[in-house]
Backbone as JSON Lines, residues from 0, in Angstrom:
{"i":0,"aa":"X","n":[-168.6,104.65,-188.25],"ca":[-167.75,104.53,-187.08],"c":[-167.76,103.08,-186.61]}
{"i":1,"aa":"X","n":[-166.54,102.49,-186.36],"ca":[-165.88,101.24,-185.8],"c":[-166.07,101.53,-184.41]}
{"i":2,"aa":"X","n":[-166.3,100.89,-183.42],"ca":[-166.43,100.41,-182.16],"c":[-165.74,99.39,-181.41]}
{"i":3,"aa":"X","n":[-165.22,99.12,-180.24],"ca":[-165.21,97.62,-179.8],"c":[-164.94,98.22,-178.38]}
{"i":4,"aa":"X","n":[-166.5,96.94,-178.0],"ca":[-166.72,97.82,-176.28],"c":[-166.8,96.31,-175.87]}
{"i":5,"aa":"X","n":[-166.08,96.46,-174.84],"ca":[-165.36,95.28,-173.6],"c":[-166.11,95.36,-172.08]}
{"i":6,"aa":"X","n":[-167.1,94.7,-172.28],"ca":[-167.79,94.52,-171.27],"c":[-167.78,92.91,-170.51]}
{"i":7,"aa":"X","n":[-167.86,92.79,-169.29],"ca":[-168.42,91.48,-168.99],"c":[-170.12,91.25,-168.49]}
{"i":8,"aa":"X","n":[-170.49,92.46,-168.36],"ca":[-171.91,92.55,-167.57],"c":[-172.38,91.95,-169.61]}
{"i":9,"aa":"X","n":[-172.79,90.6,-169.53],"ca":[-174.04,90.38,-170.61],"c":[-175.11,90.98,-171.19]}
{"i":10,"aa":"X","n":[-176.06,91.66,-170.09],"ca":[-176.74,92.18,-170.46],"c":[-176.54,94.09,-170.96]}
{"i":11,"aa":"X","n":[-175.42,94.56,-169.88],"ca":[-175.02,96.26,-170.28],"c":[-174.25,95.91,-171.66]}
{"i":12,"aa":"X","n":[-174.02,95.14,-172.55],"ca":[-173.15,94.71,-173.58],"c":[-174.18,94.32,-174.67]}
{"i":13,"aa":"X","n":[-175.19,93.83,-174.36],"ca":[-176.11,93.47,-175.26],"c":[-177.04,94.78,-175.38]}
{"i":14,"aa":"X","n":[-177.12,95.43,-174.41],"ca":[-177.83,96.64,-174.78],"c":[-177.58,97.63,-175.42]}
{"i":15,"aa":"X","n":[-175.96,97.78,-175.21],"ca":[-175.33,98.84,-175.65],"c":[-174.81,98.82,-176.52]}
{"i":16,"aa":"X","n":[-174.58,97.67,-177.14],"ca":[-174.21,96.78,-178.88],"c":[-176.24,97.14,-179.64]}
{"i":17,"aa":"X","n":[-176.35,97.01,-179.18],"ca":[-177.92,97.19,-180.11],"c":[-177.93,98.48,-180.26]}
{"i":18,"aa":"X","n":[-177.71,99.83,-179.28],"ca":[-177.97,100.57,-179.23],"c":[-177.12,101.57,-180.09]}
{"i":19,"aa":"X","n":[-175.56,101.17,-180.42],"ca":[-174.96,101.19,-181.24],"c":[-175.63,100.9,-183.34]}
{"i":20,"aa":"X","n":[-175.6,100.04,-182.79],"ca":[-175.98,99.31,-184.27],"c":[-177.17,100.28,-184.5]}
{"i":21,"aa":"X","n":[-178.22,100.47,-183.64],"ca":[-179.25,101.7,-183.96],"c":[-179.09,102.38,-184.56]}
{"i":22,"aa":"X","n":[-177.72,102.96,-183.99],"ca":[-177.22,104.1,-184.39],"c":[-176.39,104.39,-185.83]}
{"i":23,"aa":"X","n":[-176.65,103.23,-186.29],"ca":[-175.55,103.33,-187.61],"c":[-173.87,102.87,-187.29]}
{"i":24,"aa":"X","n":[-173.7,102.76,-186.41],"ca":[-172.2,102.52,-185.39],"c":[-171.98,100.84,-185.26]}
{"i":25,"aa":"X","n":[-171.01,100.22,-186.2],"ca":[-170.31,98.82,-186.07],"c":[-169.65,98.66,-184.72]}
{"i":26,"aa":"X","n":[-170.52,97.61,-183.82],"ca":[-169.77,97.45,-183.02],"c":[-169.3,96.45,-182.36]}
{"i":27,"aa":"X","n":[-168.09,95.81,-182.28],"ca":[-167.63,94.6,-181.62],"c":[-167.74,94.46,-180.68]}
{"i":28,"aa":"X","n":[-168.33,93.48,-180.16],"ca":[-168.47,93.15,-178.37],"c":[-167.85,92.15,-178.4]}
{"i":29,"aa":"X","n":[-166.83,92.35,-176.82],"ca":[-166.55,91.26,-176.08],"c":[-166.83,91.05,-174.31]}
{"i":30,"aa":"X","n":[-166.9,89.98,-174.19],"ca":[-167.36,89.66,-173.02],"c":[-165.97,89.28,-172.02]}
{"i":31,"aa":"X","n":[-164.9,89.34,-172.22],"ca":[-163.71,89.64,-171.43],"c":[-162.43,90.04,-172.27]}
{"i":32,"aa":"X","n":[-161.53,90.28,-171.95],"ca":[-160.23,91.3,-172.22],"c":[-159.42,89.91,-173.32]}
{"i":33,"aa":"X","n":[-159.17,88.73,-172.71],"ca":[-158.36,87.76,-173.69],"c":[-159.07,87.63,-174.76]}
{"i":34,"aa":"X","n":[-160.42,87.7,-175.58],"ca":[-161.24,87.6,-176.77],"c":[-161.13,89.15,-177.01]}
{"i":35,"aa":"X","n":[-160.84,90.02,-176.52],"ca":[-160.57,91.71,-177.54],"c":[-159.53,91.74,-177.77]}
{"i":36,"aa":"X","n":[-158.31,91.2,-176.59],"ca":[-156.83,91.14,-176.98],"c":[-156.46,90.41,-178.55]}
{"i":37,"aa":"X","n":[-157.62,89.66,-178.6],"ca":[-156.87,88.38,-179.64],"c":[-157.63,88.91,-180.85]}
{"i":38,"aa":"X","n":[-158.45,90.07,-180.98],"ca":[-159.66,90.19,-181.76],"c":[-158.97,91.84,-182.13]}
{"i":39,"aa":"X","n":[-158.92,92.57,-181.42],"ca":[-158.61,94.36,-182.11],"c":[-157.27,94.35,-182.64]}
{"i":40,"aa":"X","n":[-157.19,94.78,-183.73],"ca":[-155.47,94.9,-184.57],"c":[-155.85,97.08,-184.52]}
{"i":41,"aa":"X","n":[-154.89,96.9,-184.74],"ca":[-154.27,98.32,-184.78],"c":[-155.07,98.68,-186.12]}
{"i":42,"aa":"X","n":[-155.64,100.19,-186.3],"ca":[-156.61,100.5,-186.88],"c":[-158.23,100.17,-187.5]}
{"i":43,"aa":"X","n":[-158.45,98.75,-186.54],"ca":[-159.45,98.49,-187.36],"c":[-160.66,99.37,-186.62]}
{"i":44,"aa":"X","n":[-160.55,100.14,-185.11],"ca":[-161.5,101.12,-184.81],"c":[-161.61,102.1,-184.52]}
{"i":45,"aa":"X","n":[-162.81,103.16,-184.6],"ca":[-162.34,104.46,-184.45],"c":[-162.39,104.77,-182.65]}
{"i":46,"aa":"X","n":[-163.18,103.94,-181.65],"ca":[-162.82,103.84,-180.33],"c":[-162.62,102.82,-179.85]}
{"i":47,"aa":"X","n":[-162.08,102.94,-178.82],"ca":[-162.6,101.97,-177.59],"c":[-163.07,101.88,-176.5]}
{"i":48,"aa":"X","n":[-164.22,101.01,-175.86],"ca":[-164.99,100.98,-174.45],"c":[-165.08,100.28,-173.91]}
{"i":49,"aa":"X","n":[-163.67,100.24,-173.27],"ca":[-163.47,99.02,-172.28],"c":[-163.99,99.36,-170.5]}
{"i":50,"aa":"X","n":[-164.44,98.2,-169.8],"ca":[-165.14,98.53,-168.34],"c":[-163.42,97.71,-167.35]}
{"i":51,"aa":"X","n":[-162.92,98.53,-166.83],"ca":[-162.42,98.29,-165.97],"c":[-162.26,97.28,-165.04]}
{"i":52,"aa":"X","n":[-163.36,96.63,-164.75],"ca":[-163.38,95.76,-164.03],"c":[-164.18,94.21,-165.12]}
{"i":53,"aa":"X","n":[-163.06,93.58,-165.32],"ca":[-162.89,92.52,-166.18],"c":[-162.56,91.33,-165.45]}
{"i":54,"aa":"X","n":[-162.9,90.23,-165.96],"ca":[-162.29,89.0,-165.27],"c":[-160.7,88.46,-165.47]}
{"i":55,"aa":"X","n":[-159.65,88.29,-164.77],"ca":[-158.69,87.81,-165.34],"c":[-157.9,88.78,-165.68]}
{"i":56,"aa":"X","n":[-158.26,90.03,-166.26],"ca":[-157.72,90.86,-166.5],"c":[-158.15,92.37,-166.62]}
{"i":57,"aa":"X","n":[-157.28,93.0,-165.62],"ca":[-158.64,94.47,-165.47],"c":[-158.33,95.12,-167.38]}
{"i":58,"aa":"X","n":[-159.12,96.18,-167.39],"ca":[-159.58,97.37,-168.21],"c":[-158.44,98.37,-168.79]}
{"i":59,"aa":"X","n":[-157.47,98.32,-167.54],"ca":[-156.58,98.99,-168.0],"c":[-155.68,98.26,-168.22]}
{"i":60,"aa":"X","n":[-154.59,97.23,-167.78],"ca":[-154.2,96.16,-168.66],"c":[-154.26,95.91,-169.79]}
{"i":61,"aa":"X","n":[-155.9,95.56,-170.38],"ca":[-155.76,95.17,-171.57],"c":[-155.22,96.41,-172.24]}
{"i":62,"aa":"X","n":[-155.85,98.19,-171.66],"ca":[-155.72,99.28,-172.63],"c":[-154.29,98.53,-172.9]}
{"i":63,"aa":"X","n":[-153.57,98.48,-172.07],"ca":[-151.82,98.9,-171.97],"c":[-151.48,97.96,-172.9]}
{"i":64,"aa":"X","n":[-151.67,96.9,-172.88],"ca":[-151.39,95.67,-173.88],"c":[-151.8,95.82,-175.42]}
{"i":65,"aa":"X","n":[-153.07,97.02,-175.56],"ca":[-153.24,97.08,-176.32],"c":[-152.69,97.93,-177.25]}
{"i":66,"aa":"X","n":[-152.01,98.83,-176.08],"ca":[-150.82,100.56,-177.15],"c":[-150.01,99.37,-177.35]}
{"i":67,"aa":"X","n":[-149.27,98.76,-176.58],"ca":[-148.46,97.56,-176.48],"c":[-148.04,97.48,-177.84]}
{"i":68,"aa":"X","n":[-148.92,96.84,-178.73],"ca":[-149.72,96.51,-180.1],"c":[-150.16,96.96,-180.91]}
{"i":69,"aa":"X","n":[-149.82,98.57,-180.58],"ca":[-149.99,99.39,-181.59],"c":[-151.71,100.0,-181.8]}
{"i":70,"aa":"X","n":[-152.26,99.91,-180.89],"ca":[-153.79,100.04,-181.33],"c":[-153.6,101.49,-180.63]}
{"i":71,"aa":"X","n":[-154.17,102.55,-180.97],"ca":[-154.08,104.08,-180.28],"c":[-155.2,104.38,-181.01]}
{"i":72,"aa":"X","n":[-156.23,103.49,-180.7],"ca":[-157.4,104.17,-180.95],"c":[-158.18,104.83,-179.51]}
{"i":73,"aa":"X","n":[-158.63,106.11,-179.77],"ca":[-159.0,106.59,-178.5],"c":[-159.68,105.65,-177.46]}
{"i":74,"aa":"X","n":[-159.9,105.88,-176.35],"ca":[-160.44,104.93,-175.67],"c":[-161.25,105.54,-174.46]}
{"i":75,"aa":"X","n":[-162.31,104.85,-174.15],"ca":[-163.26,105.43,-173.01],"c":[-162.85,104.45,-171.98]}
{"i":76,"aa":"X","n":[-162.76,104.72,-170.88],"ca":[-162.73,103.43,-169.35],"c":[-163.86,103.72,-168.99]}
{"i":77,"aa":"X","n":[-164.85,102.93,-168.36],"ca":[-165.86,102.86,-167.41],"c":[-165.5,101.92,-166.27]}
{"i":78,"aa":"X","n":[-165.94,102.49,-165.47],"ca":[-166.28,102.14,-164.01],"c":[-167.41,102.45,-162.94]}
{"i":79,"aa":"X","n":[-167.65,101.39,-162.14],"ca":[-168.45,101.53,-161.27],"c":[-168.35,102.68,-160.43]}
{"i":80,"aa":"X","n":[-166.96,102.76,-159.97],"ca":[-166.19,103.91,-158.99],"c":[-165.15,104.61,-159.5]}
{"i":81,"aa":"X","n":[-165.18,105.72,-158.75],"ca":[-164.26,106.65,-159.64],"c":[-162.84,107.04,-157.91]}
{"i":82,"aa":"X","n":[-162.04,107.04,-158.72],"ca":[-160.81,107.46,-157.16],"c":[-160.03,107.78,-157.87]}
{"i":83,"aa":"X","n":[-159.4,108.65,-156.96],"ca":[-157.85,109.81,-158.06],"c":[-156.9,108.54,-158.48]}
{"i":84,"aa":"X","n":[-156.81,107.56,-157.94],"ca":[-155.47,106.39,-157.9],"c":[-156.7,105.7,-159.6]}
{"i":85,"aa":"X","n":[-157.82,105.32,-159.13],"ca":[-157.73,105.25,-160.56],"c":[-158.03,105.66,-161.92]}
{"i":86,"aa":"X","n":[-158.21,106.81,-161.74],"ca":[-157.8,108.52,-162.88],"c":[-156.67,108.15,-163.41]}
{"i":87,"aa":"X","n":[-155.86,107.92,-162.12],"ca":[-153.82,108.3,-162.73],"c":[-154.0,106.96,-163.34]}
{"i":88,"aa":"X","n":[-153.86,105.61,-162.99],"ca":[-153.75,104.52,-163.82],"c":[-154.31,104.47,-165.32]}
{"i":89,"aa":"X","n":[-155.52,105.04,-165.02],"ca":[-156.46,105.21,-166.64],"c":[-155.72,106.05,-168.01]}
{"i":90,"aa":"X","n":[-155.5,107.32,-166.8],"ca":[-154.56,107.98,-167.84],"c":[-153.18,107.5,-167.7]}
{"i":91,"aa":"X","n":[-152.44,106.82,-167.42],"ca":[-151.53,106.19,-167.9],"c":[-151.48,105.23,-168.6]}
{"i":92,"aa":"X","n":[-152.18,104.7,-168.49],"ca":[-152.77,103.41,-169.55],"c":[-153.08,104.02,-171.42]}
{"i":93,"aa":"X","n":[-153.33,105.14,-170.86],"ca":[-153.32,106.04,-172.51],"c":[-154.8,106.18,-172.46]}
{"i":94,"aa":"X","n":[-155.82,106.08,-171.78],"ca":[-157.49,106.14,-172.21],"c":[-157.65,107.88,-172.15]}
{"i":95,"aa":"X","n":[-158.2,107.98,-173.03],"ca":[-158.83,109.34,-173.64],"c":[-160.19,110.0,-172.5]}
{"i":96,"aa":"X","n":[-160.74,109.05,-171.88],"ca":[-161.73,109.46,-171.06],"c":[-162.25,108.21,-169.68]}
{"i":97,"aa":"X","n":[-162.68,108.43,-168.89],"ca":[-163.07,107.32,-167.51],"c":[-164.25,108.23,-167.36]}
{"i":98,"aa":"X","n":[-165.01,107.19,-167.49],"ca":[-166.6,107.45,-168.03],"c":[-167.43,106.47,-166.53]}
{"i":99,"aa":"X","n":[-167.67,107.34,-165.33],"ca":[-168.11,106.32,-164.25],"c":[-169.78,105.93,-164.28]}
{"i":100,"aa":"X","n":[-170.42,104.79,-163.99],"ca":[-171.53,103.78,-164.2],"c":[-172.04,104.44,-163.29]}
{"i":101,"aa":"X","n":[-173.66,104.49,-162.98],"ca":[-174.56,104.29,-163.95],"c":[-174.26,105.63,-165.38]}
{"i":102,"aa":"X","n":[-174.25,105.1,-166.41],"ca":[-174.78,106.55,-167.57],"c":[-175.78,105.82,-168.49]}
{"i":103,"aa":"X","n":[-176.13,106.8,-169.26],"ca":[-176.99,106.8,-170.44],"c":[-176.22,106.47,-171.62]}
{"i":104,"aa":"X","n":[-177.13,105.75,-172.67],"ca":[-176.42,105.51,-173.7],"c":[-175.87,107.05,-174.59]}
{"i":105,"aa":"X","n":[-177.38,107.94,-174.02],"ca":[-176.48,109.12,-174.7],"c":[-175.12,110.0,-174.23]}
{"i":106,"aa":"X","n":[-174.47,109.52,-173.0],"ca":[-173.72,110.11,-172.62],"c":[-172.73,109.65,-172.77]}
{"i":107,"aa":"X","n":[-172.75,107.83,-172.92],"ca":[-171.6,106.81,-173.61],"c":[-171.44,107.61,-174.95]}
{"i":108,"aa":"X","n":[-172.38,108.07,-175.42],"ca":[-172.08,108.26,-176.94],"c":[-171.74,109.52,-177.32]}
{"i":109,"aa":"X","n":[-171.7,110.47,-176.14],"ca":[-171.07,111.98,-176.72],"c":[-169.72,111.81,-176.04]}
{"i":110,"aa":"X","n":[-169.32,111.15,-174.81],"ca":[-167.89,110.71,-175.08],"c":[-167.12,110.08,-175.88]}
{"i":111,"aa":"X","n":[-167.7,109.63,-176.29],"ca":[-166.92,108.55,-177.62],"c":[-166.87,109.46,-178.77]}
{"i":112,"aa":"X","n":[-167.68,110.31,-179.18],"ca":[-167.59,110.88,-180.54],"c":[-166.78,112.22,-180.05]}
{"i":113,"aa":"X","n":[-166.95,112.85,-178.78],"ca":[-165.82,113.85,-178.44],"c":[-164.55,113.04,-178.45]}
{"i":114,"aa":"X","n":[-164.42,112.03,-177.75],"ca":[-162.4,111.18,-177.77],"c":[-162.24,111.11,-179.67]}
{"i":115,"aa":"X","n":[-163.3,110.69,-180.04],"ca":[-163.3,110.39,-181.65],"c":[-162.68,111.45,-182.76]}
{"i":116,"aa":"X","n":[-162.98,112.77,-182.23],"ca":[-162.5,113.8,-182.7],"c":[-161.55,113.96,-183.2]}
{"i":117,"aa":"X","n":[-160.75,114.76,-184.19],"ca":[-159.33,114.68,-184.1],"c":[-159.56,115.9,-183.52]}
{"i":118,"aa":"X","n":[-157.72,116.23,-182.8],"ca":[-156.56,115.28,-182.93],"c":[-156.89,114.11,-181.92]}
{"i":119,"aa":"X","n":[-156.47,112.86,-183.32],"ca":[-156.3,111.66,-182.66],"c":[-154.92,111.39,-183.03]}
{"i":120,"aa":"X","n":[-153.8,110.54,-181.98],"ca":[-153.12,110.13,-182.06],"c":[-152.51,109.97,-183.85]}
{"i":121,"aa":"X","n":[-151.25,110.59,-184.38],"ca":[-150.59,110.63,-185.92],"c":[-150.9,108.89,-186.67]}
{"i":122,"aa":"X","n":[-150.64,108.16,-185.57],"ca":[-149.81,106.38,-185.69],"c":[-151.77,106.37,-185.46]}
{"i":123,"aa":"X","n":[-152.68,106.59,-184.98],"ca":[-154.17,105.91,-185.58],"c":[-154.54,106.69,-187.47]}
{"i":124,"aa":"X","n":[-153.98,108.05,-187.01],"ca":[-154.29,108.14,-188.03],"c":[-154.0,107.46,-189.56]}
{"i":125,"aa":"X","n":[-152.9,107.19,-189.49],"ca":[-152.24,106.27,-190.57],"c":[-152.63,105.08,-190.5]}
{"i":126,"aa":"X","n":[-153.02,104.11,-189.6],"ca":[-153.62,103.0,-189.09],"c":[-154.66,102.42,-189.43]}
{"i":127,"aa":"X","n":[-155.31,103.91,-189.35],"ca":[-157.35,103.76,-189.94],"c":[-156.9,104.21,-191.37]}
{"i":128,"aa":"X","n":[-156.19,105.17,-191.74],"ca":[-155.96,105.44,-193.39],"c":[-155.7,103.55,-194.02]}
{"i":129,"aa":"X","n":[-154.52,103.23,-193.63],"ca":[-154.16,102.34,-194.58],"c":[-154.9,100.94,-194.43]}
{"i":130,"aa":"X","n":[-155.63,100.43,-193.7],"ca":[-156.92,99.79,-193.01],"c":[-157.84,100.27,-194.27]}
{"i":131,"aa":"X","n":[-157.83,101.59,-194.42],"ca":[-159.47,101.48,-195.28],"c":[-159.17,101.45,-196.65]}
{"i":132,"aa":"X","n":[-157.72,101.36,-197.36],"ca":[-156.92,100.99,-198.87],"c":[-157.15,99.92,-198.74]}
{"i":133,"aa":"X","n":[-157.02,98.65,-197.7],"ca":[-157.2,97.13,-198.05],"c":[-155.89,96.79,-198.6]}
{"i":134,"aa":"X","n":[-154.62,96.88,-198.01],"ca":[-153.34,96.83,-198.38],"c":[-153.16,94.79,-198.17]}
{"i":135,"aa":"X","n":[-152.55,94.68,-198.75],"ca":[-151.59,93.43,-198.62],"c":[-150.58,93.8,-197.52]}
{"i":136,"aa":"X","n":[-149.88,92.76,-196.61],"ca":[-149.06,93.67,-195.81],"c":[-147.84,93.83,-196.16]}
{"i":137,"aa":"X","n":[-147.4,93.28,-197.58],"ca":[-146.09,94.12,-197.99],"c":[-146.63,95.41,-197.91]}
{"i":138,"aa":"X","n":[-147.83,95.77,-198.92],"ca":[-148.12,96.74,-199.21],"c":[-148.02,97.98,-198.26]}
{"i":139,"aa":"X","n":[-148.84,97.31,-197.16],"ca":[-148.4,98.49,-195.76],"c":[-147.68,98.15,-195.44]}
{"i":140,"aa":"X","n":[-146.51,97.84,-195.44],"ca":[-145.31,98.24,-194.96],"c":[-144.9,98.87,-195.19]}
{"i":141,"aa":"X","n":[-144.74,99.24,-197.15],"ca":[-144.23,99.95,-198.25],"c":[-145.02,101.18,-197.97]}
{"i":142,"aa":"X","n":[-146.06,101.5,-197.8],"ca":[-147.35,102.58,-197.56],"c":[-146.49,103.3,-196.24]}
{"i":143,"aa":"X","n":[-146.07,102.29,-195.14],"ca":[-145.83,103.21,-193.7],"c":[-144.58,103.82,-194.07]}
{"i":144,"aa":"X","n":[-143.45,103.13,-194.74],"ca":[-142.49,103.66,-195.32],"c":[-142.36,105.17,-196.12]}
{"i":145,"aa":"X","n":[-143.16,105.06,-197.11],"ca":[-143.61,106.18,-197.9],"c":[-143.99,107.29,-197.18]}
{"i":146,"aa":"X","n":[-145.03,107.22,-196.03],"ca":[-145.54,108.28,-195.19],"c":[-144.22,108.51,-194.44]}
{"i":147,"aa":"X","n":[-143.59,107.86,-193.97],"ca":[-142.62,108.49,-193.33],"c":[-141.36,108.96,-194.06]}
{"i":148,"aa":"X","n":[-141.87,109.28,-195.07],"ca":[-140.96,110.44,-196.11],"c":[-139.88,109.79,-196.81]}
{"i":149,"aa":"X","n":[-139.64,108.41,-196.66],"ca":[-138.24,107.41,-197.24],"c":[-138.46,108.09,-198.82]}
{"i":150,"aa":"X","n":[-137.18,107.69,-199.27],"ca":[-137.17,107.91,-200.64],"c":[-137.08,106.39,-201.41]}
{"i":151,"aa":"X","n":[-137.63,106.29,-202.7],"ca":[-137.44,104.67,-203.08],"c":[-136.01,104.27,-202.93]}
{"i":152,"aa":"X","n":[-135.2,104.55,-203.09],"ca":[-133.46,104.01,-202.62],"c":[-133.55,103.8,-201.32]}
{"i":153,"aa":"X","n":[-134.4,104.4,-200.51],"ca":[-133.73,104.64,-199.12],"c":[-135.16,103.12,-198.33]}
{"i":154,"aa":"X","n":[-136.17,103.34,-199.32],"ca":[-137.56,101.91,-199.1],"c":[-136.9,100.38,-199.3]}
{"i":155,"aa":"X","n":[-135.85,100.55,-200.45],"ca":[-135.16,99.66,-201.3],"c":[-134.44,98.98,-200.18]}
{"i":156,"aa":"X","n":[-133.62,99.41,-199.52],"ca":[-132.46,99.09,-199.11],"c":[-132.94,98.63,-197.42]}
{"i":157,"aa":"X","n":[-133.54,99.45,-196.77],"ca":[-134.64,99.19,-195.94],"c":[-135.5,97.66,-196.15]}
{"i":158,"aa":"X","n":[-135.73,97.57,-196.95],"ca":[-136.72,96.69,-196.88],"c":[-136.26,94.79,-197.99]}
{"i":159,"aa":"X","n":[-134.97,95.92,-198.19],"ca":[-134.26,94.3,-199.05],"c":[-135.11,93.92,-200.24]}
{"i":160,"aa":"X","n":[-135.1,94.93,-201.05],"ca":[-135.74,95.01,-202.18],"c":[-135.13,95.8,-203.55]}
{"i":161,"aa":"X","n":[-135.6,95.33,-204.59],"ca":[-134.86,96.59,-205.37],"c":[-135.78,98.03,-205.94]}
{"i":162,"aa":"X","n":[-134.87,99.11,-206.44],"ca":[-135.82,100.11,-206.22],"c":[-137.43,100.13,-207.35]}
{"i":163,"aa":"X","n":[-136.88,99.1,-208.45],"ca":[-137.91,98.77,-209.38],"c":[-139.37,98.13,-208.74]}
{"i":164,"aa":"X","n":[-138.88,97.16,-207.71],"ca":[-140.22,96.98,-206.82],"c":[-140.47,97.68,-206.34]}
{"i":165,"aa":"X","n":[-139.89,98.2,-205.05],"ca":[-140.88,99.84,-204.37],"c":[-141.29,100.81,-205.75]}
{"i":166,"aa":"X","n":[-141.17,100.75,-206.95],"ca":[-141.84,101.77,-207.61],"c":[-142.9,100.86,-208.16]}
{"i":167,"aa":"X","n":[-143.06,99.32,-208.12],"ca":[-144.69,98.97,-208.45],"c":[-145.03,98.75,-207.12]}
{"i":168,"aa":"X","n":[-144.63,98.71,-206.26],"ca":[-145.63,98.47,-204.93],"c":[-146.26,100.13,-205.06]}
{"i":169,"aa":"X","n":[-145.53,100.85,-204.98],"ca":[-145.9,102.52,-204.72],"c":[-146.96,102.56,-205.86]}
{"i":170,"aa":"X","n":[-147.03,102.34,-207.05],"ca":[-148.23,102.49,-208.18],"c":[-149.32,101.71,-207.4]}
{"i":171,"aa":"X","n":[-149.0,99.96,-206.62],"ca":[-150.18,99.39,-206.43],"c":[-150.94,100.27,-205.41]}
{"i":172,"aa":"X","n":[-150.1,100.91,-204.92],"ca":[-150.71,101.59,-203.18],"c":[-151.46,102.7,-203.94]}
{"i":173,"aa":"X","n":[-150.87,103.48,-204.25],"ca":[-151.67,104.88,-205.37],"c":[-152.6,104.29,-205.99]}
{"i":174,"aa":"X","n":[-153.09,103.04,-206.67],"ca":[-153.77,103.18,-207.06],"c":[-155.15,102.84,-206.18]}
{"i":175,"aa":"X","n":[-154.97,101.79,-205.01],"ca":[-155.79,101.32,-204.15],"c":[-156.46,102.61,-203.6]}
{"i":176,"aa":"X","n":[-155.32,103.72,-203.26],"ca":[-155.85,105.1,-202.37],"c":[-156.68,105.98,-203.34]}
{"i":177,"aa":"X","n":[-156.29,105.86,-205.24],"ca":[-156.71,106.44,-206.06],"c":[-156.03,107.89,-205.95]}
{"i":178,"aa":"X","n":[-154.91,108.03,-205.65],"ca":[-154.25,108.96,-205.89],"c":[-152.99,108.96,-207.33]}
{"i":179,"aa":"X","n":[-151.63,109.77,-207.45],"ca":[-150.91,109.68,-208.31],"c":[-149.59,110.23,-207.99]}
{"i":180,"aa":"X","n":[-149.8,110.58,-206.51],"ca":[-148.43,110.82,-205.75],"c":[-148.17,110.42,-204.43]}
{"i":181,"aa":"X","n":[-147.17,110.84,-203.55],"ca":[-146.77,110.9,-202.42],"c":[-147.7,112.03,-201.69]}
{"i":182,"aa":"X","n":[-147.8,113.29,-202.28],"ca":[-148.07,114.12,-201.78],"c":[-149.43,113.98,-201.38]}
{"i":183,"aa":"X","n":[-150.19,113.38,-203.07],"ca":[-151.67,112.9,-202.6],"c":[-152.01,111.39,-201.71]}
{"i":184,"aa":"X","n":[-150.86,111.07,-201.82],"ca":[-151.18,109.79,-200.76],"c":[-151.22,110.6,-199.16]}
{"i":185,"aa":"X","n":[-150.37,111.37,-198.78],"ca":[-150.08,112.07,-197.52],"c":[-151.43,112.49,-197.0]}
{"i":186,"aa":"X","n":[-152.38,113.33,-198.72],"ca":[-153.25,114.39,-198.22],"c":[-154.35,113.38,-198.08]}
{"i":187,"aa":"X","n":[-154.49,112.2,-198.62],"ca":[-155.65,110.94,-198.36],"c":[-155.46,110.34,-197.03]}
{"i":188,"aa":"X","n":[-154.41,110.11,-196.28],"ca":[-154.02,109.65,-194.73],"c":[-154.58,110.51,-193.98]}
{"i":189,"aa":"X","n":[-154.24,112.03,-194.44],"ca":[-154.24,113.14,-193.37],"c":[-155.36,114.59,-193.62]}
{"i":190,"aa":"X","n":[-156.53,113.63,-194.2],"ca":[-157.44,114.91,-194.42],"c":[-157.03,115.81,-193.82]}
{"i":191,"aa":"X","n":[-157.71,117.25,-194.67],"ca":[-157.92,118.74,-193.51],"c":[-159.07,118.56,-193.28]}
């Protein structure tokens, strides 16, 4: 499991990054919202734990900036205080859970692996799939194409190509996923 928890408190960030890593759990720390903005791409984690109260830029902001951008990886908010006004913002912002301070690391960590759960968002799921092939980004482009059911004439023409290339990009992608179809590329994105 991928991580990236957005803290400014130094020390609740250094603790909770160790405590992670303990755990077998990769986790990116940042110490304000413009170094995670410029740092998380769309699928590279399976959460996020951002604290609300940020410098420059609150918690939920960055969330928003961050669907913005395509990242829909679940997400935890923490806060010091909890108020219905900011419930509704959190969940509008798209966060999966508002997780209020003081907690335990074990309680950070059974929210995160409950938001972690599927169903997660279709667009992470494909996100973290084609993230863990190691695509070129023609390649995912050609890959997001494919999942969304195009036919090679229809990838071709789309993408200003001819259909002889989308049929070696489609072999390079099959073979990166180690599959030999569409169907098994679908069932490698979308475990049961």
């Amino acid at each position: 499991m991928n991580v990236a928890y957005v803290e400014d408190d130094r020390d609740s960030r250094a603790i909770f990054s160790a405590k992670f890593r303990a755990d077998g759990i990769r986790c990116d720390a940042f110490g304000d919202a413009e170094s995670a903005l410029e740092a998380i791409r769309p699928g590279a984690h399976d959460a996020l734990v951002i604290d609300i109260r940020l410098p420059k830029m609150s918690g939920v902001e960055l969330l928003s900036k961050l669907r913005q951008r395509g990242v829909f990886a679940p997400c935890v908010l923490i806060t010091a205080f909890g108020s219905l006004g900011l419930m509704k913002q959190a969940v509008n912002s798209g966060a999966s859970y508002l997780l209020e301070k003081p907690f335990s690391y074990a309680e950070l960590r059974r929210v995160i692996d409950k938001a972690a759960e599927p169903p997660a968002s279709l667009q992470h799921f494909v996100d973290r799939g084609l993230v863990r092939l190691g695509l070129t980004e023609r390649e995912e482009d050609i890959a997001r194409l494919i999942l969304k059911g195009l036919s090679n004439g229809e990838i071709a023409r789309v993408s200003g190509i001819s259909d002889k290339t989308v049929k070696q990009y489609a072999t390079q992608i099959f073979g990166k996923a180690g599959v030999e179809s569409r169907a098994e590329l679908f069932a490698h994105i979308f475990p049961t």
